[in-house]
KEVEXMI-7302 format. One record per atom (N, C-alpha, C): x, y, z. Coordinates in steps of 0.2 Angstrom, whole numbers, plus 5000, padded with zeros to 4 digits. Last residue first. Layout:
! residues N
XYZ ...
END
This chain:
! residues 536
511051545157 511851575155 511551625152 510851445173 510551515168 511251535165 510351265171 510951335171 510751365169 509751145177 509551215172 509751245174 509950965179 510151035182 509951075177 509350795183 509350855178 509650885181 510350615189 510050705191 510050765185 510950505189 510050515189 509850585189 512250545199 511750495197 511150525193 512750725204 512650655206 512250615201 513950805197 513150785194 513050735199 514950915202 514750835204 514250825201 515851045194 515251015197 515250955198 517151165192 517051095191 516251065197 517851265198 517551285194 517251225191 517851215215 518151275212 517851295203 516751105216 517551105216 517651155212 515151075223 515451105217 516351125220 513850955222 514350985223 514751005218 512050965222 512550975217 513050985222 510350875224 510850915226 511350915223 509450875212 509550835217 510050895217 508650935199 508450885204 508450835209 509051115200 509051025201 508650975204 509051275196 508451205198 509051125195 509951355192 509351365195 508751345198 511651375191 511251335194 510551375197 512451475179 512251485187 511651435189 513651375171 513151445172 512851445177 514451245169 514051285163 513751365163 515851185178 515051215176 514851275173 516451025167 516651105172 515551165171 516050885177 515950955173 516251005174 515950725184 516050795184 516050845177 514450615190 514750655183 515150715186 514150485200 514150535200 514550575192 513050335193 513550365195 513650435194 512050305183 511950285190 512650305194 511850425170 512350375174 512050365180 511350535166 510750485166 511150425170 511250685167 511750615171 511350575169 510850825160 510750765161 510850715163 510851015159 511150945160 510750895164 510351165149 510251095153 510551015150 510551325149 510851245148 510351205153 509851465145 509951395148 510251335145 509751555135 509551585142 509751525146 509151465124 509151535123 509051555130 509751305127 509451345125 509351405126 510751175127 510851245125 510051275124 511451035132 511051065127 510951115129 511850855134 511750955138 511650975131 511750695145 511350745139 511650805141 512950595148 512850655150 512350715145 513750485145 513050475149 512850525151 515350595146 514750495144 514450485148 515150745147 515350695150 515250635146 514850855132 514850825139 514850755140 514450975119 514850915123 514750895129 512651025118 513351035119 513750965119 511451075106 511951005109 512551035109 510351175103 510651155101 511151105107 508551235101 508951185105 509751155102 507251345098 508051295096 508151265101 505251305103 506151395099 506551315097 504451325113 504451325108 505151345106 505051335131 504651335127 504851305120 506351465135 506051385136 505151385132 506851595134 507051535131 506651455131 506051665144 505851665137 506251585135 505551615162 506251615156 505951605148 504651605165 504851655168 505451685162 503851485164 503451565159 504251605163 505051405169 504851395162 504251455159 504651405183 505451475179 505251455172 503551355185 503651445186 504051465181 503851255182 503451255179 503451345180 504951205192 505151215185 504551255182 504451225205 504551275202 504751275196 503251135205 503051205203 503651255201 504150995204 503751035197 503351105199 504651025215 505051025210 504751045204 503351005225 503951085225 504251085218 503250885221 502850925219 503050995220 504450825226 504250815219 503850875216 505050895241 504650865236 504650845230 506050995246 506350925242 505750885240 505451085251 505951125245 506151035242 503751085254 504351035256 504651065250 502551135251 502951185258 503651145259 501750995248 501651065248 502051105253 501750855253 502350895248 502350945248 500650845260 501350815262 501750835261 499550875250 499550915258 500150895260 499650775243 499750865239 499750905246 500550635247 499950695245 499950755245 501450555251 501550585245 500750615244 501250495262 501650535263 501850555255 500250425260 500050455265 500650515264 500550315253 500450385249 500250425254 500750205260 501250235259 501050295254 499350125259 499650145265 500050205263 498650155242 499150115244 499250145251 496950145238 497550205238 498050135242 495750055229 496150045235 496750085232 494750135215 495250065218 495750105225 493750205220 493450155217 493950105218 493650275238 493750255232 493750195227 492350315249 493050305249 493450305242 491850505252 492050415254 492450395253 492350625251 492150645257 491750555259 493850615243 493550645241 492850605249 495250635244 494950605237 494350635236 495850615257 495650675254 495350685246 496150475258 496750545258 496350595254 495050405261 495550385253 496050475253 496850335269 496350315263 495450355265 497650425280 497450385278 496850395273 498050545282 498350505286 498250445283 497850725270 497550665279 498150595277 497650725256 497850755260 497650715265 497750685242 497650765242 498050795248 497950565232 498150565237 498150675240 497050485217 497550545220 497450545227 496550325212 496450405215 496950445217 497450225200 497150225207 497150305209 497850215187 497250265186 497050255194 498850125186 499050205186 498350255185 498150015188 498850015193 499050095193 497349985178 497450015182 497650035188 498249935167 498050005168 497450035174 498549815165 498949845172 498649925170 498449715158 497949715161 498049765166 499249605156 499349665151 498649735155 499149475163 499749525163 499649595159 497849415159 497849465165 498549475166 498049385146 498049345150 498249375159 496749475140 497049445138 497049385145 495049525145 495349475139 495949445136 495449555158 494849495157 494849505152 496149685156 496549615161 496149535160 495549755147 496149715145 496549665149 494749815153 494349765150 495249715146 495049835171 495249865162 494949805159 494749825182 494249855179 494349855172 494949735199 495149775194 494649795188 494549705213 494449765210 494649805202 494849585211 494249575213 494049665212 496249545209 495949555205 495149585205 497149705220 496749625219 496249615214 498449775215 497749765216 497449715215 500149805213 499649725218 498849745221 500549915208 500649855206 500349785211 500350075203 500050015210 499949945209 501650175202 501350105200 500950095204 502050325211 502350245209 501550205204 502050495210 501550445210 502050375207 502450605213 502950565209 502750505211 501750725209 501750685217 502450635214 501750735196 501950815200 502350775206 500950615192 501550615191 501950675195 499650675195 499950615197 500650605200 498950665180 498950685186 499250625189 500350685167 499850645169 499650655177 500950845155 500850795163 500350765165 501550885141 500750835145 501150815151 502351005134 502150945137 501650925141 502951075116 502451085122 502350995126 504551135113 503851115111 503251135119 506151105117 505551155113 504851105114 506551055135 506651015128 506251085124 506151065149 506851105146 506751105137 505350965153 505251035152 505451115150 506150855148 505550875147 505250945146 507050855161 507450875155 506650885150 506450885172 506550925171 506850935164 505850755175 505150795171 505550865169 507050675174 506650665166 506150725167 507350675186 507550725181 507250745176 506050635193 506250685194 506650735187 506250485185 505750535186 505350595184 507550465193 507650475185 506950515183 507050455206 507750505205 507450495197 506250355206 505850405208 506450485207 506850245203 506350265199 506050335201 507850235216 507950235209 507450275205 506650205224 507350265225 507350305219 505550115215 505850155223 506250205221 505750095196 505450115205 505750125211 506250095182 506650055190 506050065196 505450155176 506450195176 506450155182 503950135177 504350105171 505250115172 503750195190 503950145192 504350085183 503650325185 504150305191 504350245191 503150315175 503650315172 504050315178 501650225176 501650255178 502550255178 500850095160 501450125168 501650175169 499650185151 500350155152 500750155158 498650245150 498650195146 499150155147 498450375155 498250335160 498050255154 500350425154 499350435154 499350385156 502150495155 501450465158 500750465155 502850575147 503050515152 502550445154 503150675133 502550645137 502850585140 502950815121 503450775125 502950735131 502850875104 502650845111 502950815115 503251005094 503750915096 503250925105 502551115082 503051105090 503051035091 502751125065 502151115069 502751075078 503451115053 503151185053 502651155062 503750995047 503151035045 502751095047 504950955051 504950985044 504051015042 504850975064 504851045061 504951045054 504450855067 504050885066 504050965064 505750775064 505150745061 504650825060 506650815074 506650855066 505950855061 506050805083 506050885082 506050885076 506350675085 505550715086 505650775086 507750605082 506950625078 506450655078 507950705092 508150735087 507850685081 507450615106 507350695104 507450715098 508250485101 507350495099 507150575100 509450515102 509250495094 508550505096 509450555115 509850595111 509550575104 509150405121 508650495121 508850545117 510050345118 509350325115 508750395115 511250395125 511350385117 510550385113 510750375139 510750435135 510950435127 509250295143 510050295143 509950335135 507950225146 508550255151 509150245148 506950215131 507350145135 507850215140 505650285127 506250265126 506450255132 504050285126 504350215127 505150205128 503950425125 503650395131 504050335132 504650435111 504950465118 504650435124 503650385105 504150355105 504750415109 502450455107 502350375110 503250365109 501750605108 502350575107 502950535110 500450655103 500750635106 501450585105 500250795092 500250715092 500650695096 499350965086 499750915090 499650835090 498351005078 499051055079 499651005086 498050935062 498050915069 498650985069 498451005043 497850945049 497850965058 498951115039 498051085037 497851025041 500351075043 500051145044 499151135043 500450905052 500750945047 500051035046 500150815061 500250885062 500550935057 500150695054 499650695056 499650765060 501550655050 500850685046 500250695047 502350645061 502150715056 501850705054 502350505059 501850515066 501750615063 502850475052 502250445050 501950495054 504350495056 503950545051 503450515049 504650435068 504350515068 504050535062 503550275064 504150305066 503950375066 502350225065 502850155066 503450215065 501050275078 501250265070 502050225070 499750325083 500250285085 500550255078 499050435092 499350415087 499950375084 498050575098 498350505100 498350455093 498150725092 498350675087 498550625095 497250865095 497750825096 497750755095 496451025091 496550945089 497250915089 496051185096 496551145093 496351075093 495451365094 495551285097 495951245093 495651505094 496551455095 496251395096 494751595095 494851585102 495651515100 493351565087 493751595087 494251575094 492951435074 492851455079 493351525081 493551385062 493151385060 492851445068 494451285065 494851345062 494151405061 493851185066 494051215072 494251275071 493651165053 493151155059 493151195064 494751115048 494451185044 493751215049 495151005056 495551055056 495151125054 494250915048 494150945056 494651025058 494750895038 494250925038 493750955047 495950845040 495850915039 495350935038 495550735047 495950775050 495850835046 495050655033 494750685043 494950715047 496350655029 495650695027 495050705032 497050545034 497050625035 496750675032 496650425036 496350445041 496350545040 496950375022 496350395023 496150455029 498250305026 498050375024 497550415024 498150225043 497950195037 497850285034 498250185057 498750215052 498850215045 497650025056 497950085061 498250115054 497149915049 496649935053 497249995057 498149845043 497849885038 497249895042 499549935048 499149895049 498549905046 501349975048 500849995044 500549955046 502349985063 502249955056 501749955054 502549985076 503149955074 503149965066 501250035083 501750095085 502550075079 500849875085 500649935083 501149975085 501149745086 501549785081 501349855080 500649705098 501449715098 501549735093 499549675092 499549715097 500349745097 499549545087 499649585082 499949675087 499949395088 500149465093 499949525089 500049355071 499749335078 500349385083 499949375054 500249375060 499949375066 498949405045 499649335043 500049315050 498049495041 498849525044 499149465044 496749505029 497149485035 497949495033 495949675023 496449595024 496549575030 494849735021 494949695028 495349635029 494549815008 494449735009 494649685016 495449935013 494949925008 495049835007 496149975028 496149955024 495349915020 495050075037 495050025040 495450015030 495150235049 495150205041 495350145040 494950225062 494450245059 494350225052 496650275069 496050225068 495650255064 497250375074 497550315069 497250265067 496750415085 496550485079 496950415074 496350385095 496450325092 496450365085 495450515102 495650465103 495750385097 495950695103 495550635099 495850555098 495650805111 496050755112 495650715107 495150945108 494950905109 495550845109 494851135113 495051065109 494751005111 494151215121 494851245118 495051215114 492051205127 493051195124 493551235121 490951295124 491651345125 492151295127 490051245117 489951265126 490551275128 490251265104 489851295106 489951305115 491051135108 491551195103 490951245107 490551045108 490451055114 491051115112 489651025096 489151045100 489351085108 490451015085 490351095086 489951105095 490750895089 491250925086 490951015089 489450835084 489750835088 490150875093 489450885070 488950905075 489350905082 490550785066 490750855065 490150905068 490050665070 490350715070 490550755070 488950655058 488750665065 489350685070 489750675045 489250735047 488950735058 490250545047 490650595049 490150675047 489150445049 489550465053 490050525054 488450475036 488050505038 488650495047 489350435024 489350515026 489150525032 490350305029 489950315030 489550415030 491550275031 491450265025 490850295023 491950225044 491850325042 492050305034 491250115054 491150135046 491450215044 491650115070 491150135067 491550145060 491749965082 491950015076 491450055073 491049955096 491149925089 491450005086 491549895112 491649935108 491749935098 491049775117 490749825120 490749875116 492249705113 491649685111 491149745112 493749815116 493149775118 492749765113 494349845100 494549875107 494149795111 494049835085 494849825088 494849835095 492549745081 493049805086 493649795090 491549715069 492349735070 492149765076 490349565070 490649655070 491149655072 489449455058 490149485064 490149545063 487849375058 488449415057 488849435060 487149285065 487749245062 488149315058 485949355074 485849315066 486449305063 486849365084 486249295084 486049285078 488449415081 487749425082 487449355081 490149385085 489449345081 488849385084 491749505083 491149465086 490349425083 493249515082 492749515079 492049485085 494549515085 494449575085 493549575082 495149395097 494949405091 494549485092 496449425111 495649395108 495549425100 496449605118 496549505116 496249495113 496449725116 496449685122 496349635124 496549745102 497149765105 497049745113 495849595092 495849655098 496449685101 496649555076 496449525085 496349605089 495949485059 496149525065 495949525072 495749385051 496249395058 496349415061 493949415043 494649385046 495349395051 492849365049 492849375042 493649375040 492549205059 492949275059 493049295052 491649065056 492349085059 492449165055 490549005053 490649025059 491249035062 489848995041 490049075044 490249065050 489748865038 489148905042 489248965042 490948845031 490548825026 489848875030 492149015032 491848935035 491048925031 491749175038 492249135033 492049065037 490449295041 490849245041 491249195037 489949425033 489749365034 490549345037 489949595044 490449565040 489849495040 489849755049 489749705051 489849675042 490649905055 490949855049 490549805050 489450055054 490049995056 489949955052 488150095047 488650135052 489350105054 487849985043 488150015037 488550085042 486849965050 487449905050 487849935046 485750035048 486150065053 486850005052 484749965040 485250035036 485850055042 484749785039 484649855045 484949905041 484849675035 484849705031 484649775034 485249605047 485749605041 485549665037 484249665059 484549595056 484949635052 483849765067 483449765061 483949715059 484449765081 483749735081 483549745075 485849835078 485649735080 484949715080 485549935073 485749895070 485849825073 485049985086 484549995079 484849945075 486549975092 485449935097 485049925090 487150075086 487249985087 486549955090 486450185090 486450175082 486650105082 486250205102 485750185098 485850185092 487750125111 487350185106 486750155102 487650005117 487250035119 487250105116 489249985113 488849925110 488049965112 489750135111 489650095113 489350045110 491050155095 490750195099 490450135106 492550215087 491950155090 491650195095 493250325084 493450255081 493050205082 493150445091 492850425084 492950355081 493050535103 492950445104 492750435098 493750645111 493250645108 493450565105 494150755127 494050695123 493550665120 494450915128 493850845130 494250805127 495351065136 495550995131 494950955132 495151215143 494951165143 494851095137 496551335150 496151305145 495851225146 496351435162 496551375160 496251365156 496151545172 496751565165 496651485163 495151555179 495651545181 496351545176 494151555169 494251625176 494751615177 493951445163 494451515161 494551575164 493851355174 494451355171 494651425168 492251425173 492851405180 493551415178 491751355163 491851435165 492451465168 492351225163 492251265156 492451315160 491151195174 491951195174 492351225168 489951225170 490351255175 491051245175 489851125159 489751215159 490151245163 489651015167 490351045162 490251105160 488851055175 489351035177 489851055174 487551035167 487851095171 488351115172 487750905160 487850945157 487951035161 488150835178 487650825170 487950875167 489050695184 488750745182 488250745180 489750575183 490050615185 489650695187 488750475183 489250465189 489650535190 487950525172 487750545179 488150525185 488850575159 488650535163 488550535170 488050675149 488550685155 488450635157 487750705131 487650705139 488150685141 488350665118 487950745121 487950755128 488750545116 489150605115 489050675118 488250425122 487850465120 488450545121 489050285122 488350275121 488150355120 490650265121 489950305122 489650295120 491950195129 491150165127 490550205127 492650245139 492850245131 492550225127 492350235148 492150305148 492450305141 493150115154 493450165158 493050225156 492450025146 493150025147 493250085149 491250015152 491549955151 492149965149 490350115154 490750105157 491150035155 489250155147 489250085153 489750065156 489150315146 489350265146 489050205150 488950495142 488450445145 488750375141 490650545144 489750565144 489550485145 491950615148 491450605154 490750585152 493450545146 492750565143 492250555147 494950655151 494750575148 493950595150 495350835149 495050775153 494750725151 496650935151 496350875147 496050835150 497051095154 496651045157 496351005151 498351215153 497851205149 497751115153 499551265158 499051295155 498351265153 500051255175 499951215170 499551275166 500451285189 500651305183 500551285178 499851245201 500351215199 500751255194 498951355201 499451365206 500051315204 497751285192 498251345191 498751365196 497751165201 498251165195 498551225192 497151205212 497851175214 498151175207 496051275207 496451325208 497051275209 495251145204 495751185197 496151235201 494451085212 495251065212 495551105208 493351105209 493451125213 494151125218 493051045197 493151125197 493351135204 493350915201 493850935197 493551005196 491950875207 492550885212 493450895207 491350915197 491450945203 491850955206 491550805189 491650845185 491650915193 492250665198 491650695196 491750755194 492750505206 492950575206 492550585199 492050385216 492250415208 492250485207 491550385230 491950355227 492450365221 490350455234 490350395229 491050345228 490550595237 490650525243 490450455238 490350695228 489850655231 489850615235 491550745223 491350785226 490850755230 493150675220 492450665219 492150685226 494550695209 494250725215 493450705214 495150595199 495450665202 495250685206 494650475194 495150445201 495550545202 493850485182 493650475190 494050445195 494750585177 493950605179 493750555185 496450625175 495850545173 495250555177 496950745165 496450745172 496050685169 498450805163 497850755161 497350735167 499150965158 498750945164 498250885160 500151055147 499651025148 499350955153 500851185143 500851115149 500251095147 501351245127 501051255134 501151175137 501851275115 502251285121 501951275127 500951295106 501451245105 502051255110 499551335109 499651245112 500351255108 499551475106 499551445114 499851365116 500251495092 499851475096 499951465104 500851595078 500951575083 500351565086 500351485061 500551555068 500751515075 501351365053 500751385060 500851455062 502551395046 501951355044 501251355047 503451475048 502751525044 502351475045 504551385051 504251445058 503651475056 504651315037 504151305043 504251345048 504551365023 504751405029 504251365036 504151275013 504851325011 505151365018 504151105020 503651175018 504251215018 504250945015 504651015021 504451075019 503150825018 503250865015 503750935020 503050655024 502750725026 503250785023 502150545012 502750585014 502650625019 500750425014 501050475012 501850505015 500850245004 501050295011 501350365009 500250104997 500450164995 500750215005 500449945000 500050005000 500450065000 
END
């Protein structure tokens, strides 16, 4: 199959104006493990307005919150049933009004999540198609297929769920439906005019109630290769982010993207479309932000790279080059609520909690713009021994309950008090908080100069403080082995990623560390595992 280029535009700095999203922070708020206002348990669109002043005081610009409407919930709030409404666990439509408002009182911007690649098995548009049989006009919304075998009773073909298991399912009258997720979750057909005009409603519905964008989910989905080949390969899961699939990543997808684009462009106020995007290298993953499509795409092959410096040096300067051949900022990202919490992916304990630390300062040093997952400020671990009796990911009850760890990072936040659920919220919560967060909650660390959460406020100050950070160049100095540095307008920033101390001669006046420095007449000690940001 054919694969687009991404093109080098005669002047990328002209390619975008300038915007808010290519330097900003950005704050992920998993809705219901932030703050719940009801004593239920599940944090709730309330108990997240009434938490916003600790993020503007964090410093963040702008709040991204995983999907609040009306679901069954089957995998976390990624099975809608109704685009328009509020699920009543979190709220209702006032709610989010409110919090909207809220937010730009407070200077924040507001990011949704929007959910085009399937929808719930309880949208009325899958219900109408399962109760009018085969020849339904709603079956034409999604992929429903005849079976392969003399009865139809095997799979139209190979493809497997990214949460195990075949990607297909049998209806009562013997047809299959696609969905790469859950069962719960069918695909939807955007072959379809009458799907992407209801989108594009959508799209405006909550543009109209004053969002600022939208996070769009599995933005590499949606266009399903023409005949629904099979792939010949088993695991397929493991090759996503590796390689072309004829269900990910497919060209098609970017005409939906700019016709959204022309959408958003359409509003006043800078909204924007963010690319979840999982593509097989940086320059697949730019075409997806090039100047007419997406003005952002997360940036899965920095999240994944391995602790060690020759790896980060090659995947930062694919993701700059990738994405400035089009003119459009480099995302940077540790953590969400899809993936091991990055304390616990750099080792854990001691360990995991020093590389962490550095990493959120070399991140926030880097051009572009970064995502903080809630959480991560606290230097939130893993909650690696939930008992199965509480777990919830629809991927631990299809595969073989090893992959099944998402939610070990979506366990409730820790605010304040001595014990569970620490100030979450006024019962208890949906998963079990861990004893030892007691001494990692926003009441714990606040006012401590050696917190986590001290470290992230004050990078996040000196980063508006200091012009050079943000958007702009970056250029590579020499240094030690095992020692990132680099150069920004006003700042160096140094890296030890050695489990051993580093000397240097030093660079400029030491502004933040994230560990203690000694210093030998003109010569530094890097301890181990430790960022610095030198003012030059």
């Amino acid at each position: 199959m054919t694969q687009e280029l991404a093109p080098m535009p005669s002047s990328p700095t002209a390619a975008h104006s300038a915007g808010w999203w290519r330097d900003a922070v950005i704050y992920q708020v998993y809705v219901r493990s932030f703050a719940d206002s009801d004593g239920d348990g599940i944090g709730d669109l309330r108990g997240i307005r009434e938490r916003l002043p600790y993020l503007a005081d964090l410093g963040v610009d702008a709040v991204w919150l995983t999907p609040f409407y009306a679901s069954p919930q089957a995998d976390g709030g990624y099975d809608v049933a109704d685009y328009r409404a509020v699920d009543p666990l979190f709220g209702d439509l006032s709610d989010a009004d409110d919090l909207v408002r809220e937010a730009h009182r407070l200077g924040l911007r507001v990011i949704v999540d929007i959910v085009p690649n399937h929808t719930s098995d309880r949208h009325a548009w899958f219900q109408a198609a399962l109760a009018g049989g085969p020849d339904a006009s709603e079956r034409q919304l999604y992929h429903f297929r005849p079976g392969k075998g003399e009865d139809g009773e095997l799979p139209p073909n190979d493809w497997e769920s990214v949460f195990g298991g075949p990607a297909w399912t049998r209806t009562a009258d013997g047809e299959w439906y696609l969905h790469l997720f859950a069962p719960e979750q069918p695909d939807l057909s955007w072959d379809s005019p009458a799907v992407r005009e209801e989108f594009d409603s959508i799209l405006r519905f909550w543009l109209d109630l004053g969002v600022d964008g939208f996070r769009i989910d599995v933005a590499h989905g949606m266009v399903k290769a023409e005949g629904l080949p099979d792939i010949g390969l088993s695991e397929q899961a493991k090759l996503i982010g590796a390689q072309v699939l004829p269900f990910f990543d497919q060209d098609g997808v970017h005409e939906i993207h700019r016709s959204w684009r022309r959408l958003l462009d359409g509003y006043e106020g800078d909204r924007i479309g963010v690319a979840e995007a999982w593509a097989p290298n940086a320059e697949r993953l730019a075409l997806y932000v090039r100047p007419d499509e997406l003005h952002q795409a997360f940036n899965f092959q920095f999240l994944t790279c391995e602790w060690e410096a020759a790896a980060m040096h090659r995947v930062i300067d694919e993701s700059l080059l990738s994405t400035r051949s089009v003119g459009a900022p480099t995302t940077w990202v540790l953590s969400n609520h899809d993936v091991v919490r990055h304390t616990t992916r750099y080792g854990g304990g001691e360990q995991g909690l020093r590389r962490a630390r550095a990493a959120a300062l070399l991140t926030l040093a880097l051009p572009g713009s970064v995502y903080v997952y809630q959480g991560e400020e606290l230097g939130l671990p893993e909650v690696e021994d939930l008992p199965d009796a509480v777990r919830q990911d629809p991927a631990f009850f299809r595969g073989d309950g090893q992959d099944g760890r998402r939610d070990g990072c979506r366990v409730p936040l820790p605010w304040s008090g001595a014990k569970a659920p620490y100030g979450f919220g006024p019962g208890g919560s949906w998963l079990p908080q861990p004893d030892a967060w007691a001494g990692l909650s926003v009441e714990a660390q606040t006012g401590d100069p050696r917190s986590t959460l001290e470290l992230y406020r004050s990078a996040l100050a000196l980063r508006r403080q200091l012009d050079g950070l943000g958007d702009g160049e970056m250029e590579w100095l020499p240094g030690p082995d095992g020692v990132l540095t680099f150069r920004r307008p006003g700042l160096v920033c140094t890296l030890n990623t050695l489990d051993t101390e580093a000397e240097m001669p030093v660079p400029g006046r030491p502004v933040l560390a994230s560990a203690a420095l000694e210093f030998s007449g003109a010569a530094v000690r890097i301890p181990g595992e430790t960022c610095v940001w030198w003012a030059v």
